[in-house]
C-alpha positions as CSV (number, residue, x, y, z in Angstrom):
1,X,-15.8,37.8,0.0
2,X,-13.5,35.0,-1.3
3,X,-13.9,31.5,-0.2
4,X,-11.3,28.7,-1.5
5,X,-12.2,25.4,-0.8
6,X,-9.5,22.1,-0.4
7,X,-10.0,18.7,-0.4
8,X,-7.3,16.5,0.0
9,X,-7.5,13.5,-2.1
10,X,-5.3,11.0,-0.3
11,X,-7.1,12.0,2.7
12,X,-3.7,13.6,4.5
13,X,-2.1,16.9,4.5
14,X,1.9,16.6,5.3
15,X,3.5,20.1,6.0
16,X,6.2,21.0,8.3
17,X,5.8,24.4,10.2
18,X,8.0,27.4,9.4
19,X,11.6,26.9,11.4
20,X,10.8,23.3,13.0
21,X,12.7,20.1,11.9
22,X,10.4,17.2,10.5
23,X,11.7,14.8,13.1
24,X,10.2,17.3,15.8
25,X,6.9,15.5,14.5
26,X,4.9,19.1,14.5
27,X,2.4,19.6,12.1
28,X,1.1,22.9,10.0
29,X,-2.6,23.1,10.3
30,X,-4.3,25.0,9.2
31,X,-1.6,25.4,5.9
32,X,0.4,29.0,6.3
33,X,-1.2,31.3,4.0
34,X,2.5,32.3,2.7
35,X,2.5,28.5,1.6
36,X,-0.5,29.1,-0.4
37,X,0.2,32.0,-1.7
38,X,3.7,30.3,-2.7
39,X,1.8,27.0,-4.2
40,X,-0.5,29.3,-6.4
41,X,2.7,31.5,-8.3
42,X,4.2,28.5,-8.7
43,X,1.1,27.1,-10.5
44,X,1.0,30.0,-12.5
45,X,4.6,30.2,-13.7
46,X,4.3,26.7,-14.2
47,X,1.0,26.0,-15.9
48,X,-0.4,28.9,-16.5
49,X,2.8,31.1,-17.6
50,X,1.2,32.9,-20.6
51,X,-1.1,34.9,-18.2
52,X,0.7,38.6,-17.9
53,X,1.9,39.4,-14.4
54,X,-1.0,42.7,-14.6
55,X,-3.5,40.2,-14.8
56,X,-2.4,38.0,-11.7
57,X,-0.6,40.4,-9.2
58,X,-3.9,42.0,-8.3
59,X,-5.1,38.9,-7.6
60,X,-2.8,37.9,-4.9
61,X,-2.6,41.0,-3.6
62,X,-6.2,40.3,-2.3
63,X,-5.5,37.2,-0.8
64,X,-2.1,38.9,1.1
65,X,-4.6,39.6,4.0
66,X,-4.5,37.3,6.8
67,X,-7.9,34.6,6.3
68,X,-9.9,32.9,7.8
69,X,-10.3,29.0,7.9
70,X,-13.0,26.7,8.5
71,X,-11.5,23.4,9.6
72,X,-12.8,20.0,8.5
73,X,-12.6,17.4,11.3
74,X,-9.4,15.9,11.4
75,X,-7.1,14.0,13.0
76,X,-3.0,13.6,13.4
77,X,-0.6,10.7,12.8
78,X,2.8,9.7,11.5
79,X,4.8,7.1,10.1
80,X,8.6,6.2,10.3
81,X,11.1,5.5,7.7
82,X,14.9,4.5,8.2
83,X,16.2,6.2,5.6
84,X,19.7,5.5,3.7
85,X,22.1,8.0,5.2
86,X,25.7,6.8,4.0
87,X,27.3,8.7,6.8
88,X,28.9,5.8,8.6
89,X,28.5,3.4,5.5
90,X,25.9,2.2,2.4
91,X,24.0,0.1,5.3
92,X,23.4,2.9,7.5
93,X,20.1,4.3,8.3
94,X,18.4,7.3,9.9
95,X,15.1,7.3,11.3
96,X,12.7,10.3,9.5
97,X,9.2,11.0,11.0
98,X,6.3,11.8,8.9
99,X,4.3,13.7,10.5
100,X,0.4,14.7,8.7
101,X,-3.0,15.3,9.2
102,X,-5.6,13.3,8.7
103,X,-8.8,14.3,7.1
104,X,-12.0,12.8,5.1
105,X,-11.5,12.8,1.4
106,X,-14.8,14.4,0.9
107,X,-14.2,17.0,3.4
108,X,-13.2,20.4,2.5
109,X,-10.8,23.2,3.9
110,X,-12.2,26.4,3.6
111,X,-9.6,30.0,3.4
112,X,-11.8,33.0,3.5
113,X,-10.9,36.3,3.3
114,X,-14.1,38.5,4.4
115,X,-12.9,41.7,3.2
116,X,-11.7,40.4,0.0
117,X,-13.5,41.5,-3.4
118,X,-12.4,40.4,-7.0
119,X,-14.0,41.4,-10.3
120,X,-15.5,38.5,-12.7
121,X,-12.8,38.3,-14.9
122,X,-10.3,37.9,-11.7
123,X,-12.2,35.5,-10.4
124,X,-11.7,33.5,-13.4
125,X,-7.9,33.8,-13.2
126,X,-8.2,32.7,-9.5
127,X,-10.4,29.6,-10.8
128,X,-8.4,28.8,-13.0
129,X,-4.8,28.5,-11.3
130,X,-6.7,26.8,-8.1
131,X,-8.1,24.1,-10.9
132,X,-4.4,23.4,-11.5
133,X,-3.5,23.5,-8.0
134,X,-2.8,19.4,-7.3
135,X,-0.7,19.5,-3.8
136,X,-0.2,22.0,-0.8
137,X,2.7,21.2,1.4
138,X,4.5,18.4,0.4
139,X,4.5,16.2,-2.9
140,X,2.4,13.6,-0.8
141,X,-0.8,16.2,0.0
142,X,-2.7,15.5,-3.0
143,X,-5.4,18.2,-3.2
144,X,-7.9,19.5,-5.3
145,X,-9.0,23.1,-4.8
146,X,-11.7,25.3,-6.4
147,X,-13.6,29.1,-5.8
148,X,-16.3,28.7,-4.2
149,X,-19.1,31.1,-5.1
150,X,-21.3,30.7,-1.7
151,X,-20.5,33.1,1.1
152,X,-22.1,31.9,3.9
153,X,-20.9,28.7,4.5
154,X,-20.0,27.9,8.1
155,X,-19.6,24.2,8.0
156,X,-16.4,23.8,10.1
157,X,-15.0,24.9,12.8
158,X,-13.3,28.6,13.1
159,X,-9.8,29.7,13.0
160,X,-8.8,32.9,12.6
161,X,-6.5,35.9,13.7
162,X,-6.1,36.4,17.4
163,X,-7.9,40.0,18.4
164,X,-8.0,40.7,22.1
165,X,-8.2,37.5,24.2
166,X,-8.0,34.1,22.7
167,X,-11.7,32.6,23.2
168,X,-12.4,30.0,25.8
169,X,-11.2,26.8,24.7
170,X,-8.9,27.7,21.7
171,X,-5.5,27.8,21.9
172,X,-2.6,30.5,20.0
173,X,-1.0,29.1,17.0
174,X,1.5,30.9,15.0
175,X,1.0,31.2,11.0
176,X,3.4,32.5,8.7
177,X,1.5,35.1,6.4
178,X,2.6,37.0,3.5
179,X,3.4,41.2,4.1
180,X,1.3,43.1,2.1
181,X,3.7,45.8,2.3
182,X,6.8,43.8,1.4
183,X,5.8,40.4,0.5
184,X,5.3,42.2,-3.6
185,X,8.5,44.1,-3.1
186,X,12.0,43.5,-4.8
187,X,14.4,44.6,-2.2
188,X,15.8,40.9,-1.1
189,X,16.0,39.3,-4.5
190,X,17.2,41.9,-6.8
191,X,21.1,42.1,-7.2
192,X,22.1,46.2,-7.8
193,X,25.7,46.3,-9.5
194,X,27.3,49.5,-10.5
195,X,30.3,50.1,-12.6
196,X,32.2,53.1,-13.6
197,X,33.3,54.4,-17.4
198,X,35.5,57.3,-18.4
199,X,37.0,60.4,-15.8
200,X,36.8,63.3,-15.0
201,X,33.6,65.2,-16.9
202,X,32.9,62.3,-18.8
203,X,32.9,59.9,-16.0
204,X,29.5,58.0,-15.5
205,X,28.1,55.3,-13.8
206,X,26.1,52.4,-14.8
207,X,23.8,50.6,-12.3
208,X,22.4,46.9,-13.6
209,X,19.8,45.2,-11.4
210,X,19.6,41.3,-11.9
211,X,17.3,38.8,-10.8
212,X,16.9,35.2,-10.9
213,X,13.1,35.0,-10.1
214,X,9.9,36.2,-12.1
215,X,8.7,37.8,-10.8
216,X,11.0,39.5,-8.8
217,X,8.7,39.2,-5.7
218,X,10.6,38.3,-2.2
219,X,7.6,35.9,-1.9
220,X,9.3,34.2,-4.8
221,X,12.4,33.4,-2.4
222,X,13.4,29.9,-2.6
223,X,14.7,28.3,0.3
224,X,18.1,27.5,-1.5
225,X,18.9,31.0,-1.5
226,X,17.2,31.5,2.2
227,X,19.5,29.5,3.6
228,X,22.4,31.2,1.5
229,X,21.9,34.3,2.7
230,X,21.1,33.0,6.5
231,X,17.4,34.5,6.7
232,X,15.5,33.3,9.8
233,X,12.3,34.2,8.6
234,X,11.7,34.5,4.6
235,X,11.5,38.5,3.6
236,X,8.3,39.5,2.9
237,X,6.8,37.9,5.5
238,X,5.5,38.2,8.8
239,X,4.1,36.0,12.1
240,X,0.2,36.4,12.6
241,X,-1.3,34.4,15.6
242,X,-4.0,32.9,15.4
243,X,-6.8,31.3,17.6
244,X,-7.1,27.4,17.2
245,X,-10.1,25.3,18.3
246,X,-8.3,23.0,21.3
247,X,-10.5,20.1,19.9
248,X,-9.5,20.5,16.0
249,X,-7.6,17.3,16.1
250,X,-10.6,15.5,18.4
251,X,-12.6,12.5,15.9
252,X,-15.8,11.8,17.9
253,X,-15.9,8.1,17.8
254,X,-18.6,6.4,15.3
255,X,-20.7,3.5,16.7
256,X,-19.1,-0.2,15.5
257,X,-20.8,-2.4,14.0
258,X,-21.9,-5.7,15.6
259,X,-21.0,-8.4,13.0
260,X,-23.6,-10.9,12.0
261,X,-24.4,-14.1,11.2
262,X,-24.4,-13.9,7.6
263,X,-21.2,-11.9,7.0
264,X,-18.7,-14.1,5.3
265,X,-15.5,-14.1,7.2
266,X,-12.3,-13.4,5.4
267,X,-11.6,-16.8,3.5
268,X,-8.3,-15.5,1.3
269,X,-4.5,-13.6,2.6
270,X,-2.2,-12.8,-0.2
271,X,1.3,-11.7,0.1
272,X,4.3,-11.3,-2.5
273,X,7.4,-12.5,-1.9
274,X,10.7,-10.4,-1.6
275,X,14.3,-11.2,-1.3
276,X,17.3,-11.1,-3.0
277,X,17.1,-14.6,-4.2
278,X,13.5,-15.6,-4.3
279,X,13.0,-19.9,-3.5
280,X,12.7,-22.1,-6.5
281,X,9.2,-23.8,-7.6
282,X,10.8,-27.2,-6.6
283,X,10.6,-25.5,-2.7
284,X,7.3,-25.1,-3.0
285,X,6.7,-27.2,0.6
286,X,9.7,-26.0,2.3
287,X,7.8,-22.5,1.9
288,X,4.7,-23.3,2.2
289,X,5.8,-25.4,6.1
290,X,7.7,-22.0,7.2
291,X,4.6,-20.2,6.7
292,X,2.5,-22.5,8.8
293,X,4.8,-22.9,11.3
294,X,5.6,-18.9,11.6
295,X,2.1,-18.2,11.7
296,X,1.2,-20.5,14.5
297,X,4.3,-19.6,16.6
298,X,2.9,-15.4,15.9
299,X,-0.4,-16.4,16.9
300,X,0.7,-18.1,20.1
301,X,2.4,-15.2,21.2
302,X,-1.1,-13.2,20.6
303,X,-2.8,-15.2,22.1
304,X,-0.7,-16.2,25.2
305,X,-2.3,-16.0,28.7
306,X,-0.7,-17.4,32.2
307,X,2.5,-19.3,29.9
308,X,-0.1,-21.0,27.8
309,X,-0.3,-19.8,24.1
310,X,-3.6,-20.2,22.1
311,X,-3.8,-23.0,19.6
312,X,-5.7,-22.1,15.8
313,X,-7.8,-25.0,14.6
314,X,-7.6,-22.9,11.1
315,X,-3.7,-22.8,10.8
316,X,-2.9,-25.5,12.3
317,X,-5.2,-28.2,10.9
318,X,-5.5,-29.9,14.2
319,X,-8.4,-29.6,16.9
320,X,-7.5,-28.6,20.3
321,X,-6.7,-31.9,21.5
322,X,-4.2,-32.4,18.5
323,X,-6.1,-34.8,16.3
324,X,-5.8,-34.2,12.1
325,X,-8.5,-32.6,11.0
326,X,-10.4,-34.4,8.1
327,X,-12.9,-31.7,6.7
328,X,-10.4,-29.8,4.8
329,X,-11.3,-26.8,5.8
330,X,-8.4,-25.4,7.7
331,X,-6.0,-23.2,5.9
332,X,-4.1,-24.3,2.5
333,X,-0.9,-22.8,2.3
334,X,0.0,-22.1,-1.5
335,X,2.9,-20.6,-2.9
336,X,3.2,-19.2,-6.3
337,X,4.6,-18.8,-9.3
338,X,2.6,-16.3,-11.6
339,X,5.4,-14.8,-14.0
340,X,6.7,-18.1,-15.0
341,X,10.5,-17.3,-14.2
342,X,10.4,-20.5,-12.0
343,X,10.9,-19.1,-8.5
344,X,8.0,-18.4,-6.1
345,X,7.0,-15.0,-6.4
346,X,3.3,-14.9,-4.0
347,X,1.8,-17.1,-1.2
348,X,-2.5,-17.3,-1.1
349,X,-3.8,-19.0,2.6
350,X,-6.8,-19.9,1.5
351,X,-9.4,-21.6,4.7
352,X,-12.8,-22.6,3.5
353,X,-14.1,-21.8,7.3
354,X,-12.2,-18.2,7.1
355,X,-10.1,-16.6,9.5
356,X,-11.3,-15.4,13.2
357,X,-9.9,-12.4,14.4
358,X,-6.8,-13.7,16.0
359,X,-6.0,-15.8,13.0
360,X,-6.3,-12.2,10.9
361,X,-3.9,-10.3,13.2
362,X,-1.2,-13.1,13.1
363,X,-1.8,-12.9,9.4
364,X,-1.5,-9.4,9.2
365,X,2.1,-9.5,11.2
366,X,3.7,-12.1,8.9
367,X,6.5,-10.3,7.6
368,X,9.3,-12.5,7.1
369,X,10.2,-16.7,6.2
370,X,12.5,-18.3,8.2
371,X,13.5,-21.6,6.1
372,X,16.8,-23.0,7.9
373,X,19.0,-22.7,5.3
374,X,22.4,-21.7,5.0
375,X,23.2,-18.3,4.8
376,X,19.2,-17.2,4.4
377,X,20.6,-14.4,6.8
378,X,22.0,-12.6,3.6
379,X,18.8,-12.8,1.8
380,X,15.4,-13.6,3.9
381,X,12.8,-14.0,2.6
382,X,10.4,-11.4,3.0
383,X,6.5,-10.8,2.7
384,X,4.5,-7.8,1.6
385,X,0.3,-8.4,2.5
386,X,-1.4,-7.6,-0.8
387,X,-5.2,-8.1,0.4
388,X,-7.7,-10.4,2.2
389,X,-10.7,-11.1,1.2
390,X,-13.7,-13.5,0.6
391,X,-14.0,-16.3,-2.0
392,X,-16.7,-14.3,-3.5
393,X,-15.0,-10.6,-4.2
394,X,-11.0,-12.3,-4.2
395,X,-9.9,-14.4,-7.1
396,X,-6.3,-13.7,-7.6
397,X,-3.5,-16.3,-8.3
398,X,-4.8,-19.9,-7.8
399,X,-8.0,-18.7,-7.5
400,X,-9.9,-17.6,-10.4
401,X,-12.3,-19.6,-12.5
402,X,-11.5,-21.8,-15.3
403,X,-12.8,-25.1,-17.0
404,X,-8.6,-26.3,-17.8
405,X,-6.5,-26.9,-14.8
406,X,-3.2,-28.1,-14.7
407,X,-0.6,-28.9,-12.4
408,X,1.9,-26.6,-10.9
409,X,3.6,-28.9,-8.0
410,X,3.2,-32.6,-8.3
411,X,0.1,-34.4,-7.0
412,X,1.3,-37.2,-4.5
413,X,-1.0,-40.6,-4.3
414,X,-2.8,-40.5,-1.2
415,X,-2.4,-44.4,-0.8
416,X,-0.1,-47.0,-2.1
417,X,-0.3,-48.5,-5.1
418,X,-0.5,-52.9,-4.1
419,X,2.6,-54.6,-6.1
420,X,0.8,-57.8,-5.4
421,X,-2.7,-60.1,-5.3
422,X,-5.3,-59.4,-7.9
423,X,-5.5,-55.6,-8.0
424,X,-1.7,-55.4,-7.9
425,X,0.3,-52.3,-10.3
426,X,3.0,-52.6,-12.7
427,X,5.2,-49.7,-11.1
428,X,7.5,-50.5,-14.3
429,X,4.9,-49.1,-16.6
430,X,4.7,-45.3,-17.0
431,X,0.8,-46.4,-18.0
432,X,0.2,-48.4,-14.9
433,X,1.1,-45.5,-12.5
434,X,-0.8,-43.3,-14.6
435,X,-3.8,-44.9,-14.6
436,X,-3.2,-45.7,-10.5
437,X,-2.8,-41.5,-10.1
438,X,-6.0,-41.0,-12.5
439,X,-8.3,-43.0,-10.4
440,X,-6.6,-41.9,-6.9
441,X,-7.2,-38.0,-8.3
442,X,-11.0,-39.1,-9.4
443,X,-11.2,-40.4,-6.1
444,X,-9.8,-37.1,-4.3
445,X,-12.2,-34.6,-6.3
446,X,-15.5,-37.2,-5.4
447,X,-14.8,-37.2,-1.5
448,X,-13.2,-33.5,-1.0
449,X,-14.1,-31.4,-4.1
450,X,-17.8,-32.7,-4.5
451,X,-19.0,-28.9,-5.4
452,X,-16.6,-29.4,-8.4
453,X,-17.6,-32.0,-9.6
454,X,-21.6,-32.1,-9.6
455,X,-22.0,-33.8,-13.0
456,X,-20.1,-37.0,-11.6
457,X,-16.4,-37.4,-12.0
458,X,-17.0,-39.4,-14.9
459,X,-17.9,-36.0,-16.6
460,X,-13.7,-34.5,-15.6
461,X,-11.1,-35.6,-17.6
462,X,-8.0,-36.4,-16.5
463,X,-4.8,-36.5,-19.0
464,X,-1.7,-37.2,-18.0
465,X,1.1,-34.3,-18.7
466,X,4.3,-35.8,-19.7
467,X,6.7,-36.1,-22.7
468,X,7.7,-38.3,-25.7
469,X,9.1,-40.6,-23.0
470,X,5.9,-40.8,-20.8
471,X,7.9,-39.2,-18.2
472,X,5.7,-36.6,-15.8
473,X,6.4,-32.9,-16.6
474,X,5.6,-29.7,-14.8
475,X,5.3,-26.8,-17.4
476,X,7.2,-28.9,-19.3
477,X,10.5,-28.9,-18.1
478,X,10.4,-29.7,-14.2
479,X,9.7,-33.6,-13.0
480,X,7.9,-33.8,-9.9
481,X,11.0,-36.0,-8.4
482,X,12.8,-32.5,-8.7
483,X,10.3,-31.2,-6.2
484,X,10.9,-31.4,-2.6
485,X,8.2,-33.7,-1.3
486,X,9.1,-34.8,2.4
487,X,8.0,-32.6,4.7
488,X,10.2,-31.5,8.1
489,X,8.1,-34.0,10.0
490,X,9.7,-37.5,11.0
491,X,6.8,-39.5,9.7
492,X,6.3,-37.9,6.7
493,X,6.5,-40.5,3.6
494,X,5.4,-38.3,1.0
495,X,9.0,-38.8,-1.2
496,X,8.1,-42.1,-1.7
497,X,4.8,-42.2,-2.8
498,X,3.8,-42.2,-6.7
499,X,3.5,-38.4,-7.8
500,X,2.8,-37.4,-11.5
501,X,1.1,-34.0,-13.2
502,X,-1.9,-33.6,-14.7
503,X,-4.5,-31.6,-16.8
504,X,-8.2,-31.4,-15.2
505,X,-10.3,-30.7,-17.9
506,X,-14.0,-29.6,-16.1
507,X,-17.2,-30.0,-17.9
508,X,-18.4,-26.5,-16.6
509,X,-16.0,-23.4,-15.3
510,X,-15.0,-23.7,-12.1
511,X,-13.1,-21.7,-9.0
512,X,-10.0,-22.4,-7.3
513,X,-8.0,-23.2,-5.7
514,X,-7.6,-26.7,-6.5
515,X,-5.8,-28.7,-4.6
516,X,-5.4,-32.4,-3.6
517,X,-3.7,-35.2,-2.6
518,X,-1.0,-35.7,-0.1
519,X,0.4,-32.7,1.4
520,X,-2.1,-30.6,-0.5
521,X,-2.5,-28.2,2.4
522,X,1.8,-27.4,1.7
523,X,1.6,-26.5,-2.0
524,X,1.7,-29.9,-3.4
525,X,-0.9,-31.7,-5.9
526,X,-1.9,-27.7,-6.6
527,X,-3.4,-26.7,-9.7
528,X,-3.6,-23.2,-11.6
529,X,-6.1,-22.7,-14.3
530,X,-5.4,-22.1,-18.0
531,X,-6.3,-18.5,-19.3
532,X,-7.8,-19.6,-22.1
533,X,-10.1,-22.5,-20.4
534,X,-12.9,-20.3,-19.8
């Protein structure tokens, strides 16, 4: 008996039956034995090519039988791509289904053939070409396959040839199967020419046979060449039917799980940004307000019941009678830029309470930035979700740990500096505002940030980051006047309060994100840590 067992790596087997279209969404399951027996020459003329064809033929000839499978559960599903088509133009599209089976990675596929009986040093050979066997179907099916040496394994359920009536609930599949009698034979793929020399007595002629496959099998047929010569069916093959649990495709639902108390909710969402001409740094709270307002408007429409949409605490930042929240804990919307080309490349939401489930499906559904500008149509701005997560486990972007921080967007005061009376500020002096941002940030980090801060905020130092001319600079080339800094909201005064960068220099490592001052939930007063800070 010879028993091959398949896993399939990616957890999906994508193969599209014998004479049906792909966009007919059908399914081959189990995989034809002809495509098996296919996928294992082409290992061997492609790995394994020094092996002689004496050593391998007898091989295959074994497995030529029609087999047996035991099917691992499993499951179907598909996914749909508009594909570029050019036929009425470079924008047009087609839709293409992709049509697979589901399966568990640590599930196996077994193809048995009962009757079957190789020798030890055969048995190597087939271990050997099944070893470098890496997909079956298409290039997607990931597998790994090996000879198994048990015979009595009957983990699975059965699928074999139809003899008599099918059994009660199975259904008849067709599988395309290899011809013992013909599948090995030369007849379709070998070209005879003859030509003729001389006359008369000494007239002979001269037959040469050609071939463009080794070996010159018809199971070596390529499809090319099928279609060339307008075969329905590939010579050398032949239809077996075959009797198919009903159920195969059937998952028996697994209990969920009740969440807890002590799970941590999903604290982090990270996407990267797409277009054609990605926003600059200075837009920072342009792109961070289209966030928050796309994501409320997507989980109002979730949430929707009787013509009244759902208001989030979390994205919003206001309660449900539409008062500011104060605790900070409502989402931060941060965008990003992490390969220093000066254009916003990611967006973290970060929400020290988390994210409910609602909140988590409108996040999962932002696809696109709609920002109001002129002609965004021709390049929008688009989002790809890279992860969520918790504070604990996630730390990408803004968020890992660091003892150096320094400005990326420029931290607005959150409170005016007095021009007059005792504590009154030189505005005129680059020094004075300074010192007036210092003590406003010391201020920010001992009311909001306390956890950063245990050691007293005498312990963090905070240096200005400006040039020769004590003017504010951003990586050292952007001013924060550069940066957009009113928000779309009428009150908004945020352009005309003091705004400088910084370097926060931590006593201890700490975690991100920081950040603070006015408008820190839109990007601005947000800090990234140094690499080298640790």
């Amino acid at each position: 008996m010879i028993t091959i067992s398949i896993k399939f790596l990616a957890g999906r087997y994508h193969a599209t039956p014998w004479g049906r279209h792909v966009n007919e969404g059908a399914v081959e399951w189990p995989p034809s034995p002809w495509r098996l027996l296919r996928a294992l020459v082409a290992v061997w003329k492609r790995t394994l090519h020094e092996l002689p064809e004496q050593r391998v033929a007898p091989i295959l000839r074994s497995l030529a039988q029609p087999p047996e499978f035991l099917l691992p559960p499993a499951s179907t599903g598909h996914t749909r791509h508009f594909m570029p088509w050019f036929k009425k133009g470079p924008e047009d599209r087609t839709l293409v289904f992709d049509t697979f089976v589901a399966i568990p990675r640590d599930a196996a596929l077994r193809v048995q053939w009962p009757n079957a009986i190789l020798d030890d040093e055969q048995r190597s050979v087939l271990t050997n070409l099944l070893r470098n066997l890496n997909t079956l179907g298409r290039s997607e099916s990931w597998c790994e396959a090996d000879l198994e040496d048990t015979t009595g394994n009957t983990k699975g359920q059965m699928c074999r040839r139809l003899q008599g009536d099918a059994p009660a609930k199975h259904e008849i599949v067709r599988l395309l199967c290899p011809d013992p009698t013909s599948a090995f034979a030369d007849d379709s793929v070998v070209t005879v020419t003859r030509e003729t020399a001389g006359r008369g007595k000494n007239k002979q002629t001269v037959e040469e046979r050609s071939t463009i496959y080794d070996p010159a099998w018809n199971l070596c047929m390529e499809t090319l060449q099928l279609h060339k010569e307008r075969w329905s069916d590939p010579p050398g093959s032949r239809w077996v039917p075959y009797t198919r649990p009903r159920d195969c495709f059937k998952i028996e639902p697994k209990a969920r799980l009740r969440p807890t108390a002590h799970r941590q909710r999903i604290q982090i969402i990270r996407y990267s940004l797409d277009s054609i001409v990605l926003p600059l740094v200075t837009d920072t709270l342009s792109v961070a307000e289209a966030a928050r307002r796309t994501l409320m408007g997507i989980h109002g429409r979730l949430t929707e019941q009787n013509g009244i949409r759902g208001r989030s605490d979390v994205l919003s930042g206001k309660d449900q009678q539409g008062q500011r929240l104060i605790n900070h804990r409502h989402a931060y919307y941060l965008p990003t830029d992490e390969d220093g080309d000066g254009r916003l490349d990611h967006l973290t939401v970060y929400a020290a309470a988390g994210f409910g489930p609602d909140e988590r499906r409108a996040l999962d559904r932002l696809r696109e930035l709609k920002m109001g500008w002129e002609g965004e149509e021709r390049h929008l701005l688009r989002l790809l979700l890279l992860g969520m997560g918790t504070s604990n486990e996630y730390v990408p972007g803004p968020l890992p740990t660091s003892r150096i921080w320094v400005s990326s967007t420029p931290y607005l005061a959150t409170r005016y500096a007095k021009t007059r009376g005792r504590d009154r500020v030189d505005l005129g002096s680059p020094e004075a505002r300074a010192t007036f941002l210092q003590d406003d940030l010391h201020a920010q980090l001992a009311s909001l940030r306390h956890d950063l801060v245990i050691e007293g905020t005498s312990a963090v130092i905070v240096e200005p980051l400006w040039d020769e001319n004590h003017v504010f600079r951003i990586r050292g080339q952007w001013r924060p006047i550069q940066f957009q800094r009113f928000r779309r909201k009428a009150t908004d005064d945020g352009g005309r309060r003091l705004a400088g960068s910084f370097r926060l220099i931590f006593p201890n490592p700490v975690r991100g994100p920081i950040a603070l001052g006015h408008s820190s939930h839109f990007g601005l007063g947000q800090f990234v840590p140094v690499a080298d800070g640790t």
